[in-house]
TORKOL-4160 file (C-alpha; in steps of 0.2 Angstrom, whole numbers, padded with zeros to 4 digits, m for minus):
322
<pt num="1" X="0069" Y="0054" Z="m0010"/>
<pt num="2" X="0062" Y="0066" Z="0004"/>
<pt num="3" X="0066" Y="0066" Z="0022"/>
<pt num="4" X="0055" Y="0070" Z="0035"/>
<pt num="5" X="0067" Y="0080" Z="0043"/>
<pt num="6" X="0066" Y="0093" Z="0030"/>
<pt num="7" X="0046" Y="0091" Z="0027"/>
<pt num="8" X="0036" Y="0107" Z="0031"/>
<pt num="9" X="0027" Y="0098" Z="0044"/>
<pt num="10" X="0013" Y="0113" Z="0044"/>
<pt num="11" X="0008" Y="0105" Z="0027"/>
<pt num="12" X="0001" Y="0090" Z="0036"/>
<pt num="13" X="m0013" Y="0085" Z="0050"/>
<pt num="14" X="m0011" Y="0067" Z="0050"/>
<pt num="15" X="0002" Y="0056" Z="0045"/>
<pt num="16" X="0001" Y="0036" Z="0041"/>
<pt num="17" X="0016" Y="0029" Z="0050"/>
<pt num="18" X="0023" Y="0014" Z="0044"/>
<pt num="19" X="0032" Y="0007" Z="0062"/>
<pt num="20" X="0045" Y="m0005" Z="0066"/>
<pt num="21" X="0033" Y="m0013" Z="0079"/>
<pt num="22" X="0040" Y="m0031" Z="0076"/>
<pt num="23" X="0048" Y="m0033" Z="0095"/>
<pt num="24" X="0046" Y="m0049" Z="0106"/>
<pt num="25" X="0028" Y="m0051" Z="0119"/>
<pt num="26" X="0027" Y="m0062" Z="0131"/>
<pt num="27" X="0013" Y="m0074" Z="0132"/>
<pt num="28" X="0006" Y="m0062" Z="0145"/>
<pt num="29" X="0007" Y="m0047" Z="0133"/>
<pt num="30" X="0021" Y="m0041" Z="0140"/>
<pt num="31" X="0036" Y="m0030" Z="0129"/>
<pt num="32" X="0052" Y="m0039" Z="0132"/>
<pt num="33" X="0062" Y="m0029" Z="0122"/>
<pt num="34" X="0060" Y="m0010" Z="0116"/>
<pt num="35" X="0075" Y="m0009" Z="0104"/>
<pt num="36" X="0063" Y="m0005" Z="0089"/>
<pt num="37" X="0050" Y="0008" Z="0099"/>
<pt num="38" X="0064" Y="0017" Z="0106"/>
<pt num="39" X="0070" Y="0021" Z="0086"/>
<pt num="40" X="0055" Y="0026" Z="0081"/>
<pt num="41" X="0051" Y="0040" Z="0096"/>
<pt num="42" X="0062" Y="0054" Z="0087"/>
<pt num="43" X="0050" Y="0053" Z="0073"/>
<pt num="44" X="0033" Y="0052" Z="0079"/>
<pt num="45" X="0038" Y="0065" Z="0094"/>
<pt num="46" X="0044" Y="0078" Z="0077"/>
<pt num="47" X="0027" Y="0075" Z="0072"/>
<pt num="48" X="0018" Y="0079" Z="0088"/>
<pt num="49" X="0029" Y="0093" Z="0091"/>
<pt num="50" X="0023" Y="0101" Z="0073"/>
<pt num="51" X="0006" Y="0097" Z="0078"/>
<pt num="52" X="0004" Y="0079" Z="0064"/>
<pt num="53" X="m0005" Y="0065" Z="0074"/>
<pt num="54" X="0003" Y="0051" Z="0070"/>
<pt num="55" X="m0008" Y="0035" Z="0065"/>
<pt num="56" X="0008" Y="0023" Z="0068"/>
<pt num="57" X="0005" Y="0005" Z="0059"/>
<pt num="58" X="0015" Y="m0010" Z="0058"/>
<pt num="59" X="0015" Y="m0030" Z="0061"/>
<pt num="60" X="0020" Y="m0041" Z="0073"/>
<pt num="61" X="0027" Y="m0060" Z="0072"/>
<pt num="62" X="0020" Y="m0069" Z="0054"/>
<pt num="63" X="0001" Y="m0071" Z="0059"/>
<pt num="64" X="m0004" Y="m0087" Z="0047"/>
<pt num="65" X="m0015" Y="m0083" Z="0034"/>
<pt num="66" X="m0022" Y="m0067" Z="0043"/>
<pt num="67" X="m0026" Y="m0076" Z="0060"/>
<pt num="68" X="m0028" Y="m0064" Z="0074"/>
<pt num="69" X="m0021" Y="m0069" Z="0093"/>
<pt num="70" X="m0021" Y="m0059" Z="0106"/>
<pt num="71" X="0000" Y="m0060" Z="0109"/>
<pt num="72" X="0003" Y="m0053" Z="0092"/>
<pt num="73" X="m0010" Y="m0037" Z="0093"/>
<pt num="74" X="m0001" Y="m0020" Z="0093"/>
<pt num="75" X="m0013" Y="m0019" Z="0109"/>
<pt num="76" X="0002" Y="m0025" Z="0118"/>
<pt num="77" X="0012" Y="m0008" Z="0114"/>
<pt num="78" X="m0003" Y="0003" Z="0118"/>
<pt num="79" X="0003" Y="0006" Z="0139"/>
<pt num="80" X="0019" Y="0007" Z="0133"/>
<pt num="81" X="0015" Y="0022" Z="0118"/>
<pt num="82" X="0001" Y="0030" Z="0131"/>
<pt num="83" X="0015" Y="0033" Z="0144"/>
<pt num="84" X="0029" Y="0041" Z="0128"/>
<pt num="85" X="0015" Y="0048" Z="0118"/>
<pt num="86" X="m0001" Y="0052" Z="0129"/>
<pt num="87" X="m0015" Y="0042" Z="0124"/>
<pt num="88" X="m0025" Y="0055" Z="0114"/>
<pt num="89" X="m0011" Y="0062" Z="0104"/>
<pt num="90" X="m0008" Y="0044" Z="0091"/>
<pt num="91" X="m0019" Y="0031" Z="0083"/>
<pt num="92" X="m0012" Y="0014" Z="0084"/>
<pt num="93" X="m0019" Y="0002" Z="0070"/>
<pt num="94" X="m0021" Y="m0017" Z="0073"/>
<pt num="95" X="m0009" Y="m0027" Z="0067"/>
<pt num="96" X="m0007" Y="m0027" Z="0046"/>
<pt num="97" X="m0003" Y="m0045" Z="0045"/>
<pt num="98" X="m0018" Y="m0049" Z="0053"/>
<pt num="99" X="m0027" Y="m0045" Z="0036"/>
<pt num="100" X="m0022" Y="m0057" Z="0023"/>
<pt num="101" X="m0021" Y="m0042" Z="0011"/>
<pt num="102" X="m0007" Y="m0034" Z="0020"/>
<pt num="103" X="0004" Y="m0047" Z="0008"/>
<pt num="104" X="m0007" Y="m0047" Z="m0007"/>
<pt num="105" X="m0002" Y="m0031" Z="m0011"/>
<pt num="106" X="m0019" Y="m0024" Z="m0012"/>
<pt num="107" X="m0025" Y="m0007" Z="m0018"/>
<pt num="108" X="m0041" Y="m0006" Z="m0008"/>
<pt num="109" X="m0033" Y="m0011" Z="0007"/>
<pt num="110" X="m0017" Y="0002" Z="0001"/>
<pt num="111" X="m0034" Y="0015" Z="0000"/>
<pt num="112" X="m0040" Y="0013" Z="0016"/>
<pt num="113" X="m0025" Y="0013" Z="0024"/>
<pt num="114" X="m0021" Y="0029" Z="0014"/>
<pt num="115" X="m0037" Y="0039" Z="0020"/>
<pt num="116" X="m0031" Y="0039" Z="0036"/>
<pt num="117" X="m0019" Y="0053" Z="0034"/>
<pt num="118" X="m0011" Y="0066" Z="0021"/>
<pt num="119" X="0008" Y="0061" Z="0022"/>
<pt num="120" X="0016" Y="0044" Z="0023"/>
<pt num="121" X="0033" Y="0040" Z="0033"/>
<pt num="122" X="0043" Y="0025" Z="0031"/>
<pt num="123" X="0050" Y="0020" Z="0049"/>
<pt num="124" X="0052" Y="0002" Z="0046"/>
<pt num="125" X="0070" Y="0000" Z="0039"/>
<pt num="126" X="0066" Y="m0021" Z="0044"/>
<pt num="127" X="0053" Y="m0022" Z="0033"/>
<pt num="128" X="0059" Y="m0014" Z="0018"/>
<pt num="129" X="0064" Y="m0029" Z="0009"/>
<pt num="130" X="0044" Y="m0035" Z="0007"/>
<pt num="131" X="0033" Y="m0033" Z="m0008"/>
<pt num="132" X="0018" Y="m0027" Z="0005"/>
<pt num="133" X="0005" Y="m0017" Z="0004"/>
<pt num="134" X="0008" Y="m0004" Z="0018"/>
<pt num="135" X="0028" Y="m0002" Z="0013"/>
<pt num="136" X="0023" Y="m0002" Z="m0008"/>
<pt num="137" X="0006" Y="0004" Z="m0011"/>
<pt num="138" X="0004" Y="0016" Z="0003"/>
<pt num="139" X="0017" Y="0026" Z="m0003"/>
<pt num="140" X="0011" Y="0028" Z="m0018"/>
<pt num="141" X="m0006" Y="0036" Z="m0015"/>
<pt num="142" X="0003" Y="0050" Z="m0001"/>
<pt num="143" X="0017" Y="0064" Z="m0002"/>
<pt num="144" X="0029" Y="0049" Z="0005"/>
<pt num="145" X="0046" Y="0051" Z="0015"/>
<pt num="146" X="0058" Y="0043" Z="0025"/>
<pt num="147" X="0058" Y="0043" Z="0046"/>
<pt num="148" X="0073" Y="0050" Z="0054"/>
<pt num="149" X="0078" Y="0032" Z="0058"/>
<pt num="150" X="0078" Y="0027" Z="0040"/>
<pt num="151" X="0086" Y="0043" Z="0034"/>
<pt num="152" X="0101" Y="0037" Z="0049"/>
<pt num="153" X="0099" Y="0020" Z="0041"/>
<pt num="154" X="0103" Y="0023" Z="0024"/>
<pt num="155" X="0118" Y="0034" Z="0029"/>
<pt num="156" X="0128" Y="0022" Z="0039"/>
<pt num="157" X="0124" Y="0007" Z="0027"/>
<pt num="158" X="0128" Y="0018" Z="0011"/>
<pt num="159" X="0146" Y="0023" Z="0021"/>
<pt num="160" X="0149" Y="0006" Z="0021"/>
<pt num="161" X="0144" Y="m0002" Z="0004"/>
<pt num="162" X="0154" Y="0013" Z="m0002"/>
<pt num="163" X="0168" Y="0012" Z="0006"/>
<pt num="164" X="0183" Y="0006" Z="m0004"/>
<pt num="165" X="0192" Y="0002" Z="0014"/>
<pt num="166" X="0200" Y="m0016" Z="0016"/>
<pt num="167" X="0199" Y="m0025" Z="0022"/>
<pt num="168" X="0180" Y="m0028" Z="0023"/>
<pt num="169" X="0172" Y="m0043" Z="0032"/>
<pt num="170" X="0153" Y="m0048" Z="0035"/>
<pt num="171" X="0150" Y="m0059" Z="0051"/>
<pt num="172" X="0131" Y="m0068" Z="0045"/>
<pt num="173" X="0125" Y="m0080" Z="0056"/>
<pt num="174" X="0107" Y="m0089" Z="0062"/>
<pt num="175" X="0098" Y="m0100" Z="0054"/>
<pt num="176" X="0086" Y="m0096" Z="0040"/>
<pt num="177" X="0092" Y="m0105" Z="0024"/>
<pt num="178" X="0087" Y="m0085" Z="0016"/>
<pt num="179" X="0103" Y="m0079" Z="0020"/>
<pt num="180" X="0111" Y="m0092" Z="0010"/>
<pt num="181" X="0108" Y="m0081" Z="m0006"/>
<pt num="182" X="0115" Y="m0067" Z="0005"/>
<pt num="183" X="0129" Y="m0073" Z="0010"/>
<pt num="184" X="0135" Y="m0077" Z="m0008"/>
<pt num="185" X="0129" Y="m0058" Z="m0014"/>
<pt num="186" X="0142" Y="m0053" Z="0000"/>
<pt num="187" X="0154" Y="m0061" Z="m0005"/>
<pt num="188" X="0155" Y="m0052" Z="m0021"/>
<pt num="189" X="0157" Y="m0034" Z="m0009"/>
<pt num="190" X="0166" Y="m0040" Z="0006"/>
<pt num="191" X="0184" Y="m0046" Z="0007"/>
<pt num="192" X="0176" Y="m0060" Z="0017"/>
<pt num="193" X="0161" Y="m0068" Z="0024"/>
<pt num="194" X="0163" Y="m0076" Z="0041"/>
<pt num="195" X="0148" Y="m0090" Z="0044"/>
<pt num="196" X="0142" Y="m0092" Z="0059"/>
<pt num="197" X="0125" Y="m0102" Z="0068"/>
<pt num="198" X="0120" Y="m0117" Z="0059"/>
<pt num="199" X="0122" Y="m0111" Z="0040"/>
<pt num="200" X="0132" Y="m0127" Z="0034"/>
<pt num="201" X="0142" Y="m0126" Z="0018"/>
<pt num="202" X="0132" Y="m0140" Z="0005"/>
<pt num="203" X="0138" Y="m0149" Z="m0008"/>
<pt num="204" X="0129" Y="m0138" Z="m0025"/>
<pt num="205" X="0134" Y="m0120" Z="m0016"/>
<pt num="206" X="0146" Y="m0111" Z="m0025"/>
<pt num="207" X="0164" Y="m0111" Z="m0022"/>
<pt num="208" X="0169" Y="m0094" Z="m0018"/>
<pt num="209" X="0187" Y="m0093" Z="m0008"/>
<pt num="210" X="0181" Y="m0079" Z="0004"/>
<pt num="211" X="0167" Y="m0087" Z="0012"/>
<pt num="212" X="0173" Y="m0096" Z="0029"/>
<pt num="213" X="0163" Y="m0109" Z="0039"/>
<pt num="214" X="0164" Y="m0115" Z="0054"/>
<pt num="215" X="0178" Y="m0127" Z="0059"/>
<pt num="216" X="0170" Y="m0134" Z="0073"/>
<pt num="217" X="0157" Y="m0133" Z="0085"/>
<pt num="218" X="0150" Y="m0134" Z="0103"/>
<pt num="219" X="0137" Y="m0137" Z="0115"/>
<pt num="220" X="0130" Y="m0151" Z="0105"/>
<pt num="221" X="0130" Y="m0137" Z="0087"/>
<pt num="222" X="0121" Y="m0124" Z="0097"/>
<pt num="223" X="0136" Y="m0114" Z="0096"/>
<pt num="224" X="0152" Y="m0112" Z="0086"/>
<pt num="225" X="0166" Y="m0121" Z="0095"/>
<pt num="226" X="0184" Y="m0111" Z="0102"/>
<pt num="227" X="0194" Y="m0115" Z="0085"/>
<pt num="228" X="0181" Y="m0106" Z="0073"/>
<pt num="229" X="0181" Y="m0091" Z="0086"/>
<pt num="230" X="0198" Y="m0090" Z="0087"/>
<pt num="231" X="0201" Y="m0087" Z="0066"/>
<pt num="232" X="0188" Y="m0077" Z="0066"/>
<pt num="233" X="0193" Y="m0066" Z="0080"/>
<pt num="234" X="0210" Y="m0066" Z="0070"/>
<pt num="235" X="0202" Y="m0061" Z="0053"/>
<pt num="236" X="0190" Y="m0047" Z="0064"/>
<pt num="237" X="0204" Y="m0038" Z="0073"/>
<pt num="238" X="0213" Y="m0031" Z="0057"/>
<pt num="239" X="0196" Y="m0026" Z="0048"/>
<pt num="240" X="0191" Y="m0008" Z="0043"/>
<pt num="241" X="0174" Y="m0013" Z="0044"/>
<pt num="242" X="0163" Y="m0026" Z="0049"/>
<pt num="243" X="0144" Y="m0029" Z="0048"/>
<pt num="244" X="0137" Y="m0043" Z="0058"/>
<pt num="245" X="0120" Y="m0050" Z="0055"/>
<pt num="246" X="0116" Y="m0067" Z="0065"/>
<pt num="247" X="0122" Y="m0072" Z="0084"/>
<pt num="248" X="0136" Y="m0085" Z="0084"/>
<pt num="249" X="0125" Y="m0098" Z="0096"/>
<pt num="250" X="0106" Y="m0102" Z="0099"/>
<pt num="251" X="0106" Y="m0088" Z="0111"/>
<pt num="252" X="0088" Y="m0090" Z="0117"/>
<pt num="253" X="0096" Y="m0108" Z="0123"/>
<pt num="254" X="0110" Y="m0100" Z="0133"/>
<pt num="255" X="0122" Y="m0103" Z="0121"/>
<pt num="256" X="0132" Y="m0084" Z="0121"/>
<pt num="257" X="0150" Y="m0090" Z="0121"/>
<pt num="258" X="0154" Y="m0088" Z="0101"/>
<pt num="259" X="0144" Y="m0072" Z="0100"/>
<pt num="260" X="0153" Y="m0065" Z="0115"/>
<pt num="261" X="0171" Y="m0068" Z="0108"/>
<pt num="262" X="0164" Y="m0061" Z="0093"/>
<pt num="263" X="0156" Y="m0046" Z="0100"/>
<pt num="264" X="0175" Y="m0045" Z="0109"/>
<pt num="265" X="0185" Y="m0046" Z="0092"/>
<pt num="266" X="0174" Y="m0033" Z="0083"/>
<pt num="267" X="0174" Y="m0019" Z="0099"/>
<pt num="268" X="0194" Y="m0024" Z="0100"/>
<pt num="269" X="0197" Y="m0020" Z="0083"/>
<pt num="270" X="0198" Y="m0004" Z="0075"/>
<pt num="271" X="0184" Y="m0007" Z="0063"/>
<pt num="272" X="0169" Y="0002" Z="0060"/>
<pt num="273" X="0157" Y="m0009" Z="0065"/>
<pt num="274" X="0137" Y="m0012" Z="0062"/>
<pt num="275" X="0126" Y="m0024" Z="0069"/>
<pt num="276" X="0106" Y="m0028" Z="0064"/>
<pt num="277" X="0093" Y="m0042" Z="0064"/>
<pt num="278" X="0082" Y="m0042" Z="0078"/>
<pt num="279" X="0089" Y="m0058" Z="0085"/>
<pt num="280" X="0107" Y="m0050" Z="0084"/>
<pt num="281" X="0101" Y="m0035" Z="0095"/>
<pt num="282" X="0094" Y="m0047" Z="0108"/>
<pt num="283" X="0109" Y="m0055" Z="0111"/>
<pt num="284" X="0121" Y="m0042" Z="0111"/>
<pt num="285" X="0109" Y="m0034" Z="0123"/>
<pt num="286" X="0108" Y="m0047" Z="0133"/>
<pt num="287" X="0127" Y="m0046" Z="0134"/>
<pt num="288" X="0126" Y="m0029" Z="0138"/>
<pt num="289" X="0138" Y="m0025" Z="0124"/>
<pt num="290" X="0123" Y="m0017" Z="0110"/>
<pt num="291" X="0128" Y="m0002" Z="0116"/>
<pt num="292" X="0149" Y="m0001" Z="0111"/>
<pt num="293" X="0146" Y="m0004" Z="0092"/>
<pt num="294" X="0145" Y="0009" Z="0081"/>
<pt num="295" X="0128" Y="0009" Z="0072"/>
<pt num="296" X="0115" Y="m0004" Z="0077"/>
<pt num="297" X="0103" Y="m0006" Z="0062"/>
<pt num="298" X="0085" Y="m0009" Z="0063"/>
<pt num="299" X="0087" Y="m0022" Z="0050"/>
<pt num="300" X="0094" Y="m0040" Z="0049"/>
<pt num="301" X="0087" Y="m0048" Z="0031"/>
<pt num="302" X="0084" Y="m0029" Z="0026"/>
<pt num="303" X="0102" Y="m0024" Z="0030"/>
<pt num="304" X="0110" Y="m0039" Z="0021"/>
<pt num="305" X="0099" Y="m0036" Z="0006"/>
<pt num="306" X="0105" Y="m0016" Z="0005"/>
<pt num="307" X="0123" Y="m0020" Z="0008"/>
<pt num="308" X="0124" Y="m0036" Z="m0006"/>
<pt num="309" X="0118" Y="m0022" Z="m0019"/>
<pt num="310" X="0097" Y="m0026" Z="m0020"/>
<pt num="311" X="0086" Y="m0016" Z="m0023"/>
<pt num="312" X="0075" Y="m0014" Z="m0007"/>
<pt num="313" X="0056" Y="m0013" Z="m0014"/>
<pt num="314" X="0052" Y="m0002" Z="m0002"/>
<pt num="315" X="0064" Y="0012" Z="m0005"/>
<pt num="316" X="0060" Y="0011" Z="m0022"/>
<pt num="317" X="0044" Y="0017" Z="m0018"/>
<pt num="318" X="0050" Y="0031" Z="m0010"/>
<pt num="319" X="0063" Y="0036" Z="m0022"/>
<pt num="320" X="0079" Y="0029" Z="m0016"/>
<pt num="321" X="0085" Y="0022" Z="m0033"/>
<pt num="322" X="0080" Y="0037" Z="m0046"/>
């Protein structure tokens, strides 16, 4: 695998981006929250220093069957990148999702992506779990390498799935039944698995003795209720490491109370501590607390996926896994 903060930059004129631009926009096209841009500045402002224009691409929201609207065009970011890159020294594409190929996996789509530079960086750590064309194919057709966010991505996960330190607990929340498959790959890496959010336990799930769910709830089940925080506070204090993936309450609702006393336990213990999943980052952000933890990752399905032992299809593109 080849790092861009090894490349010999001088090689290159233009280089195909493959952004993190996935962030919330307000009806009005206002960014709400830059968590996602701010990691990807190191990278694109090596490449301007080395004299690469960056072409920087990427989606934003799940456009249906390639319909374009105006709240999901990357034209939203465009003041924001002008004022951090100066407007003549990028190309910002429109966003991939809004052509249905971006999911087909489509090689002339991959071509004409491709044509627009002579090198090909992965800086999208969220979206390295998908099958797509610009994080599969593209790669393929260019000298390809990994962003320096990847490359800081790929260290602090591989410390922890490496780490024979104990115990080990994963803190998975929200409420997409995909993390359901997730959370039962954890348990087979982690000394447990805290549930949190509206995953419930069902009937056909398998019985495994280290995943805990809730005891109770609150705030009508938007939020896990004082008995569940306090076991798992309990279990989170004595950790050596703990990844969390998933606020505790529907946030967006209100609903902090459970993510806070979780936030609290993690930052009180002596664990080493990573966070991820754009909805995770909001929160903790709105709580002021993103900040204290050790390693924030881009990546929420992305980062469960690397740390249960998958292969991310992305990274096999670039090398990861020879």
């Amino acid at each position: 695998m080849q790092f861009i903060s090894k490349a010999k930059l001088s090689n290159f004129k233009r280089a195909f981006v493959r952004a993190d631009l996935d962030v919330p926009i307000s009806p009005e096209g206002e960014v709400l929250e830059t968590f996602r841009l701010d990691k990807l500045k190191p990278t694109v402002e090596l490449l301007q220093e080395n004299n690469v224009h960056p072409v920087l691409a990427g989606h934003i929201g799940r456009p249906k069957n390639g319909e374009q609207s105006s709240e999901l065009s990357t034209s939203n970011l465009k003041p924001l990148f002008d004022e951090w890159f100066g407007a003549e020294h990028y190309s910002l594409l429109e966003n991939l999702r809004f052509n249905s190929k971006e999911k087909e996996r489509s090689e002339d789509f991959a071509e004409e992506l491709a044509s627009q530079a002579d090198i090909y960086i992965n800086e999208s750590f969220a979206t390295s779990h998908r099958d797509s064309t610009s994080m599969t194919l593209v790669p393929s057709l260019l000298p390809a390498y990994a962003g320096l966010q990847l490359e800081k991505e790929l260290k602090n996960l591989s410390k922890v799935s490496d780490s024979k330190e104990s115990p080990k607990i994963a803190v998975v929340g929200g409420v997409k039944e995909s993390k359901k498959e997730a959370i039962y790959l954890l348990a087979e890496k982690f000394d447990r698995v805290l549930v949190v959010g509206k995953l419930q336990k069902e009937e056909e799930d398998p019985e495994k003795d280290n995943v805990v769910y809730p005891l109770d709830y609150s705030g009508d089940g938007f939020d896990i209720g004082p008995k569940t925080s306090e076991k798992y506070s309990k279990e989170i204090f004595d950790a050596k490491i703990v990844i969390w993936a998933g606020p505790a309450g529907a946030y967006d609702k209100g609903f902090f109370e459970g993510s806070r006393k979780i936030a609290k336990a993690v930052l009180s213990s002596q664990a080493f501590s990573v966070v991820g999943g754009g909805d995770t980052i909001a929160c903790l952000n709105q709580l002021n607390l993103l900040d204290d933890f050790d390693f924030v990752s881009t990546g929420g399905g992305a980062m469960l996926d690397f740390l249960s032992g998958k292969n991310l299809p992305a990274l096999e593109s670039l090398g990861y896994y020879e």
